[in-house]
C-alpha positions in Angstrom: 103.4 178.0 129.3 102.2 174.8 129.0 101.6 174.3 125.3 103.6 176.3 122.9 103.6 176.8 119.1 105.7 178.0 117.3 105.7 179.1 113.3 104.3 176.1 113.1 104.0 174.5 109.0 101.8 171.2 108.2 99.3 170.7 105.7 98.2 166.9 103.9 100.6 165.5 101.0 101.7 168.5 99.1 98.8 170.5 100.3 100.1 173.1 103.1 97.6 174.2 105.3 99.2 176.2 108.1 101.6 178.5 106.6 103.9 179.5 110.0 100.9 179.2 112.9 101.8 180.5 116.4 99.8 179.9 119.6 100.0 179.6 123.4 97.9 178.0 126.0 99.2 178.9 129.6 98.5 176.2 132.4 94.9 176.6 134.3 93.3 178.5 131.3 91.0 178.2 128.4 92.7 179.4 124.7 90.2 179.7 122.0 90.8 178.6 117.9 88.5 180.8 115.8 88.5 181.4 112.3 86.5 180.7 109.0 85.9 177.9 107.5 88.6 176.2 106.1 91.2 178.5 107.5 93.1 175.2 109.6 91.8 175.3 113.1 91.2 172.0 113.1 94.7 171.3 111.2 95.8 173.2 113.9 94.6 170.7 116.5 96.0 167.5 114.9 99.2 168.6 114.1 99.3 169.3 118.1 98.3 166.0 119.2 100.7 164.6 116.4 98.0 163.1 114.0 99.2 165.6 110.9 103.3 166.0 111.4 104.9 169.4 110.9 107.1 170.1 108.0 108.6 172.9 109.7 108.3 175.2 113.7 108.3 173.7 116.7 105.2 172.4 119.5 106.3 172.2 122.9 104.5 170.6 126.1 105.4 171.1 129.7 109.0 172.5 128.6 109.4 169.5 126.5 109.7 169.6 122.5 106.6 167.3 120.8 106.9 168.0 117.3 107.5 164.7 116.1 105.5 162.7 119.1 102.3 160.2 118.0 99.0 160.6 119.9 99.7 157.6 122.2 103.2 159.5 123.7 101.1 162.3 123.9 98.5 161.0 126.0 101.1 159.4 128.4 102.6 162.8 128.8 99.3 164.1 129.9 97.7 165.3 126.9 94.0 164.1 125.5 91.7 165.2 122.0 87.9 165.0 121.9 87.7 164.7 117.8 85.1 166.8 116.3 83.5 163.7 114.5 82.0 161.2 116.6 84.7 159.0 118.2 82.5 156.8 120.9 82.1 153.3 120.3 78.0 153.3 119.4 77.3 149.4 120.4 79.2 149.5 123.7 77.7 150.9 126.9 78.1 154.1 128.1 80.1 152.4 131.1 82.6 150.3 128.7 83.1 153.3 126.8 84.6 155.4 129.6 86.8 152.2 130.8 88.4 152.2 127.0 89.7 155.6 128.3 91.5 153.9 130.8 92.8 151.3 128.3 96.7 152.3 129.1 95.7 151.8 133.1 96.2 148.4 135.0 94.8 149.3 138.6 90.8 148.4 138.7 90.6 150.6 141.7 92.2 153.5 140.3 89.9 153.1 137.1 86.7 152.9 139.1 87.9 155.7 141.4 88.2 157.7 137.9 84.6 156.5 136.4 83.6 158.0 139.5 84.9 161.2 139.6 83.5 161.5 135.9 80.1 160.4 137.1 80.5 163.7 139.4 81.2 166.2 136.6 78.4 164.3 133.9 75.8 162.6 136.6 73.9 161.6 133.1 76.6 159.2 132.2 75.5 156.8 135.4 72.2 157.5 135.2 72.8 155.9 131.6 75.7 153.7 132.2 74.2 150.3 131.3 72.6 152.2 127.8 74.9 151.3 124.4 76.5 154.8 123.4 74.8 155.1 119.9 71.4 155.2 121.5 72.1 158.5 123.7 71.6 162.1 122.4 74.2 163.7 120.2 74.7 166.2 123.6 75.0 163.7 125.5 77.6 161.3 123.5 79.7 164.7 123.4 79.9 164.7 127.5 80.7 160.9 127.5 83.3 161.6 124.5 84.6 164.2 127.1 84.5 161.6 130.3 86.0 159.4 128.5 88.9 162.0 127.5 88.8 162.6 131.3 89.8 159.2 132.0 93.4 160.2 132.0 93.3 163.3 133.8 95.1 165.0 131.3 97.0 168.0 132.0 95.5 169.5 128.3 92.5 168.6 126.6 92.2 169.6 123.1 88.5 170.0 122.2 87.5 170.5 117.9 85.0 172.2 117.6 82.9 170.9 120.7 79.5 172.4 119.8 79.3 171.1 116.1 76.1 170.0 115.6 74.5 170.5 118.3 71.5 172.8 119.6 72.3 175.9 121.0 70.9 174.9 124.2 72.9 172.0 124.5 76.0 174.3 123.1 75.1 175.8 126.3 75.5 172.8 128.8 78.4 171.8 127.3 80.4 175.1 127.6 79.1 175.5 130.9 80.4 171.6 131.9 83.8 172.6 130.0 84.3 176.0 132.2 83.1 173.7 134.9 86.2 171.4 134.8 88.5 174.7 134.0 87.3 175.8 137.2 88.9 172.3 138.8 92.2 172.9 136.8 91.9 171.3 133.5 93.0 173.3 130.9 91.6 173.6 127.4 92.6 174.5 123.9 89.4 174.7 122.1 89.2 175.1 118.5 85.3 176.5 118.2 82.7 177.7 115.0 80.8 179.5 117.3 82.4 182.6 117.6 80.5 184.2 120.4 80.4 181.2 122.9 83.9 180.1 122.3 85.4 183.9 123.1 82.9 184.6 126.0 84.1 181.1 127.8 87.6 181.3 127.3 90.7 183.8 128.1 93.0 184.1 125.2 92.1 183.6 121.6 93.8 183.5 119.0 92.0 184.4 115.0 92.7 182.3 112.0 92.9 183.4 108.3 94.1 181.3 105.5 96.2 179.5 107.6 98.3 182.4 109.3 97.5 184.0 112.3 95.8 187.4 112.4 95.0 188.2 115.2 95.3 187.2 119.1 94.6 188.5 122.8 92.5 188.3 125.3 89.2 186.2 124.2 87.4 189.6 125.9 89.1 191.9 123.9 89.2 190.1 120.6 85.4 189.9 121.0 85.2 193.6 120.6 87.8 194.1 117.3 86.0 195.0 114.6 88.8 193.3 112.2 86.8 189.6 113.2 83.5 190.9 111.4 85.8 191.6 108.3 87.8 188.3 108.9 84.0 186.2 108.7 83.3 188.2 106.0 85.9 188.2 103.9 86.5 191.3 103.5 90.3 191.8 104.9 
């Protein structure tokens, strides 16, 4: 596997969140993060990348133990987070923006080559390159949130909650551009609110309740357990 998690305890101050998480994401694949509101998906996420440290369990990348790495180690090692607030610098172009992604790279070749290659997966990003971030479309500060994440060709991308507040039709694009770059080997652990789209685009889910997990499997499979309706309705 290439991410591992195991009974996994974190929370904020004295407030415990996950209470013994577990969770998987093998190499070339898409693992989903659904649950309701509040029940620490996106805790989840940050205790991965090493923003919230674990009190207790253990997170291992590549075959190498992370529990106590910060986010800088962790994107040196080949691991990247798109945030689910918005995290692009608003006054800077959209071109500047992707180079901060780079910010740990010295080679101006390399970094252009890179620029490029994210031109190829979001042609609106050079179409807009000279435009300051801020100005651009919520859908499309999301795919230069994503270039920019791209910048290191990662190994893992953590995504929370990608399609928060966007349109459904732009939801759409931006799955689509996600399963895109699956399909080129990146691999994704996506924490997601929209149930449907996040379990029909990935391969293995795993379902969140009060901070424990309840249930997991194939994304295709979950879809169809009736336990998730009770789960969103609170009902279990």
């Amino acid at each position: 596997m290439m991410l591992e998690v195991k009974d996994v305890v974190s929370g904020y101050g004295s407030i415990e969140i996950l209470h013994g998480v577990s969770m998987a994401v093998e190499k070339g694949k898409i693992a989903c993060v659904v649950g309701p509101n509040g029940c620490g998906k996106s805790t989840l996420l940050k205790t991965i990348f090493g923003i919230v440290r674990p009190t207790s369990g253990r997170i291992s990348f590549m075959d190498e133990e992370i529990s106590t790495l910060p986010p800088h180690m962790l994107l040196r090692r080949g691991m990247s987070m798109v945030l689910q607030r918005r995290s692009i610098f608003p006054l800077m172009s959209v071109l500047d923006n992707l180079k901060m992604g780079a910010y740990t790279m010295s080679d101006r070749q390399e970094i252009e080559n890179r620029i490029q290659e994210v031109y190829q997966t979001f042609p609106i990003l050079e179409k807009k390159r000279k435009q300051t971030a801020g100005s651009m479309s919520r859908g499309q500060q999301r795919m230069l949130e994503l270039g920019r994440a791209m910048m290191l060709k990662p190994k893992l991308m953590l995504l929370d909650e990608p399609s928060a507040g966007l349109a459904p039709v732009v939801t759409q694009g931006i799955f689509e551009k996600i399963k895109e770059m699956n399909d080129q080997g990146m691999t994704f652990a996506i924490v997601e609110q929209n149930v449907r789209i996040g379990l029909e685009m990935s391969h293995y889910a795993y379902v969140l309740e009060l901070g424990r997990n309840r249930l997991e499997g194939p994304a295709s499979q979950i879809m169809q357990d009736e336990s998730l309706a009770k789960i969103y309705m609170g009902r279990t």
